[in-house]
C-alpha positions as CSV (number, residue, x, y, z in Angstrom):
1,X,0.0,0.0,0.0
2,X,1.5,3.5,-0.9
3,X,1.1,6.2,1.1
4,X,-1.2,8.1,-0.8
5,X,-3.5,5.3,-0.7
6,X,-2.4,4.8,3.4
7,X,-4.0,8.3,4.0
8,X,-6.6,8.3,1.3
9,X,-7.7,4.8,3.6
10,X,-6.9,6.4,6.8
11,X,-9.1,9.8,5.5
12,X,-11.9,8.0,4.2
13,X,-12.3,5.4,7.4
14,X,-12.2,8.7,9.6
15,X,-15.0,10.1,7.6
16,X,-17.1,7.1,7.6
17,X,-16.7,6.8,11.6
18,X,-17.2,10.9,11.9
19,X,-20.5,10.3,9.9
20,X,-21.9,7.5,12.0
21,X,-21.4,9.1,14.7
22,X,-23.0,12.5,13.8
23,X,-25.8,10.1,12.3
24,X,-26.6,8.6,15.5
25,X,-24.7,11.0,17.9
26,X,-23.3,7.5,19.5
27,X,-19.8,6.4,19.6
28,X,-18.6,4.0,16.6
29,X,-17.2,1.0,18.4
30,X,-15.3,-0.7,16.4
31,X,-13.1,2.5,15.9
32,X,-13.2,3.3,19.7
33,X,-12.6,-0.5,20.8
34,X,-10.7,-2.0,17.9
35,X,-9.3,-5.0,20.4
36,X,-12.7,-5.5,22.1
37,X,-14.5,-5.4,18.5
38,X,-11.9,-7.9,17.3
39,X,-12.3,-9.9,20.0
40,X,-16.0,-10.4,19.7
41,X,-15.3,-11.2,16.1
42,X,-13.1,-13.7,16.5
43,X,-15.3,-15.0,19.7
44,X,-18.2,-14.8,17.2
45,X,-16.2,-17.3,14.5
46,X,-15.6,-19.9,17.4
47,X,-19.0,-20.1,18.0
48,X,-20.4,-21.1,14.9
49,X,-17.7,-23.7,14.5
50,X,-20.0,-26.7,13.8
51,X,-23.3,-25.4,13.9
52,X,-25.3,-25.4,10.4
53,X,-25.3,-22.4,9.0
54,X,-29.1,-21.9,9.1
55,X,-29.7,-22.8,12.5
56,X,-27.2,-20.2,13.4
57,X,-29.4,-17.5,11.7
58,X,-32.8,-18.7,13.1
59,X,-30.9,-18.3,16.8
60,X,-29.6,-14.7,15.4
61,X,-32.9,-13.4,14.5
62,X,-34.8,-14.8,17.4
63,X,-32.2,-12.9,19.9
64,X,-31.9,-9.8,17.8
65,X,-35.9,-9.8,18.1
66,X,-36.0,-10.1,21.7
67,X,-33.7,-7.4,21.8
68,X,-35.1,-5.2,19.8
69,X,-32.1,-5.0,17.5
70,X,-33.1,-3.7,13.8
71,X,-29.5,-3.4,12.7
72,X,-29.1,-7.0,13.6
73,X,-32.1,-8.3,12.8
74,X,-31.8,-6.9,8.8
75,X,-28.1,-8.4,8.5
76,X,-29.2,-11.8,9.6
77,X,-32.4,-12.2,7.8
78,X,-30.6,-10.9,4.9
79,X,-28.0,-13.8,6.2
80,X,-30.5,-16.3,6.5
81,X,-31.8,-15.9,2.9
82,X,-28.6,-16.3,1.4
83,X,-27.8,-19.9,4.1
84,X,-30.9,-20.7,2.1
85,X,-34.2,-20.2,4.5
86,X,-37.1,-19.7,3.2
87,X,-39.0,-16.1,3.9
88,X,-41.9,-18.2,5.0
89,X,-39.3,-19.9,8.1
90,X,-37.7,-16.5,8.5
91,X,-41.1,-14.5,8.8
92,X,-42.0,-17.2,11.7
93,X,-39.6,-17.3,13.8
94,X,-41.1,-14.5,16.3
95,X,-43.7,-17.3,16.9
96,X,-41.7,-20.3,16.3
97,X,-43.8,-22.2,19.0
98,X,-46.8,-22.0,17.6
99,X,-45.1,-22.4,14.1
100,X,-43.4,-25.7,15.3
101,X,-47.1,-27.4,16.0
102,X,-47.6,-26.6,11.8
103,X,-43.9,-28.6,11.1
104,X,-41.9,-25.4,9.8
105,X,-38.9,-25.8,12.8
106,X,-37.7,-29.5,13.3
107,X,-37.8,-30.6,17.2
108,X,-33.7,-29.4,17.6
109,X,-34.3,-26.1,15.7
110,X,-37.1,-26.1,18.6
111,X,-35.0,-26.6,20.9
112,X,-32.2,-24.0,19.7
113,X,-34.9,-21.1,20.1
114,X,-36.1,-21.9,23.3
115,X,-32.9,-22.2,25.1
116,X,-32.2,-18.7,22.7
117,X,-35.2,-17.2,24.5
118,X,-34.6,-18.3,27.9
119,X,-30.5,-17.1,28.0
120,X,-31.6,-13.8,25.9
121,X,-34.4,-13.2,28.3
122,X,-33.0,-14.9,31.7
123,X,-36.3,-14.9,33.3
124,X,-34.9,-16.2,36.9
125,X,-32.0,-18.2,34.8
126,X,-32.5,-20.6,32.5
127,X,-35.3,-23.4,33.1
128,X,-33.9,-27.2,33.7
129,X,-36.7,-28.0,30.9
130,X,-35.4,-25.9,28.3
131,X,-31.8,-26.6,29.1
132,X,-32.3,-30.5,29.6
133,X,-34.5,-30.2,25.8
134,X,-31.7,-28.9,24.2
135,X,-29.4,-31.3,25.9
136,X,-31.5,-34.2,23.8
137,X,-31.1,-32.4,20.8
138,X,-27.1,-31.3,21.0
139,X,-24.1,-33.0,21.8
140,X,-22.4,-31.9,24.6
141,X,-19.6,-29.9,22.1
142,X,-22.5,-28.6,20.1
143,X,-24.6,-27.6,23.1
144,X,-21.6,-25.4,24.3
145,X,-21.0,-23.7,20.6
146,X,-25.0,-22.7,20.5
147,X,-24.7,-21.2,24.0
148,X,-21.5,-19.5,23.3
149,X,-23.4,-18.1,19.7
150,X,-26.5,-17.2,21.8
151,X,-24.4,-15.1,24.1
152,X,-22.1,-13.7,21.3
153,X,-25.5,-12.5,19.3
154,X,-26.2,-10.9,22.9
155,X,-23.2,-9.0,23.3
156,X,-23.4,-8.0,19.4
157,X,-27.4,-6.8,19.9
158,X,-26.0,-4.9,23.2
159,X,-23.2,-3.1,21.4
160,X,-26.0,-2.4,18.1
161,X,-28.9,-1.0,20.4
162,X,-26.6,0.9,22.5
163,X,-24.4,2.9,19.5
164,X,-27.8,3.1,17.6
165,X,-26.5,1.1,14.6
166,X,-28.6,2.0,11.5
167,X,-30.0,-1.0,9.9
168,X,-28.9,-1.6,6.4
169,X,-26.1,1.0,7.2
170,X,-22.3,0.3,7.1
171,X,-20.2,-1.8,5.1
172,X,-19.0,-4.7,7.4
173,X,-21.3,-7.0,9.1
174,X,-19.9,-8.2,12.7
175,X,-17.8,-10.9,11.4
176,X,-15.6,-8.5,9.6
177,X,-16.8,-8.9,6.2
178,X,-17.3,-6.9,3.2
179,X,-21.0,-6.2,2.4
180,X,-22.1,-4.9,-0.7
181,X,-25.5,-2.7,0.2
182,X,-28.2,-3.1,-2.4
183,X,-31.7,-1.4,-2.9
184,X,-34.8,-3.2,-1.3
185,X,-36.8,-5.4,-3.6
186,X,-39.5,-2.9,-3.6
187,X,-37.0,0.0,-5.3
188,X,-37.3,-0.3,-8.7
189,X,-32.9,0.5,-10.2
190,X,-32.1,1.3,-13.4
């Protein structure tokens, strides 16, 4: 990298950070806390190690949901799509319960978003029920990654709510990787 193109970076990522913050008059965390941003990234990878892809979107929206997390909730449906759900599953999963009794969420996906609610919600802890139903669903290994996700989607709606993240705004999604922003469905480009 030359230097010209060292500051043009350097000029450009200060603007971007200078303009989310006036946007939402909140700090931009991953320029305030690079190591704590990087760490959640990386924390973030480890936890999806062996968990499908899809399931670890359902668990994402459910928690971004419950959190009232916009920013999060529009990068992982928009994830969710593209790890092949259907908008049908994806539109559900507020009410995956009642959903579950029709046969869109298999008894383990089930399982995934109730221990998701009870962890995200901690009504008194987490129920023995809940926990012992996912336990029949997960291997032990697999039980830990979906807890560690659940908590990592926590700490990621946290940091998103608190900053007032912009949904659909910003090119990086928490796991560090490029994004390329299109219009909705319902703008017609030319």
């Amino acid at each position: 990298m030359t230097t010209t193109t060292a500051t043009a970076t350097t000029a450009q990522t200060t603007t971007t950070a200078a303009t989310a913050t006036r946007q939402t008059g909140r700090v931009d965390f991953a320029k305030a806390a690079p190591k704590a941003f990087k760490a959640l990234i990386s924390l973030d990878a480890a936890a999806r190690e062996g968990l499908d892809p899809a399931l670890v979107e359902l668990v994402q929206i459910r928690s971004s949901q419950l959190n009232n997390c916009a920013y999060c909730l529009h990068m992982h449906t928009t994830d969710a799509h593209k790890a092949g759900e259907s908008d049908e599953r994806i539109a559900l999963v507020g009410v995956w319960e009642e959903a579950g009794k029709g046969g869109f969420y298999t008894e383990k996906e089930q399982a995934a978003l109730a221990l998701t609610e009870a962890v995200t919600l901690l009504p008194g802890g987490v129920p023995d029920e809940v926990y012992e139903r996912a336990a029949r669903h997960f291997e032990e290994r697999e039980l830990a990654q979906l807890i560690a996700l659940i908590f990592t989607i926590n700490s990621w709606n946290r940091i998103a709510v608190t900053t007032r993240k912009v949904p659909g705004q910003g090119l990086r999604t928490h796991r560090g990787e490029r994004r390329r922003r299109s219009p909705p469905d319902h703008v017609i480009t030319r």
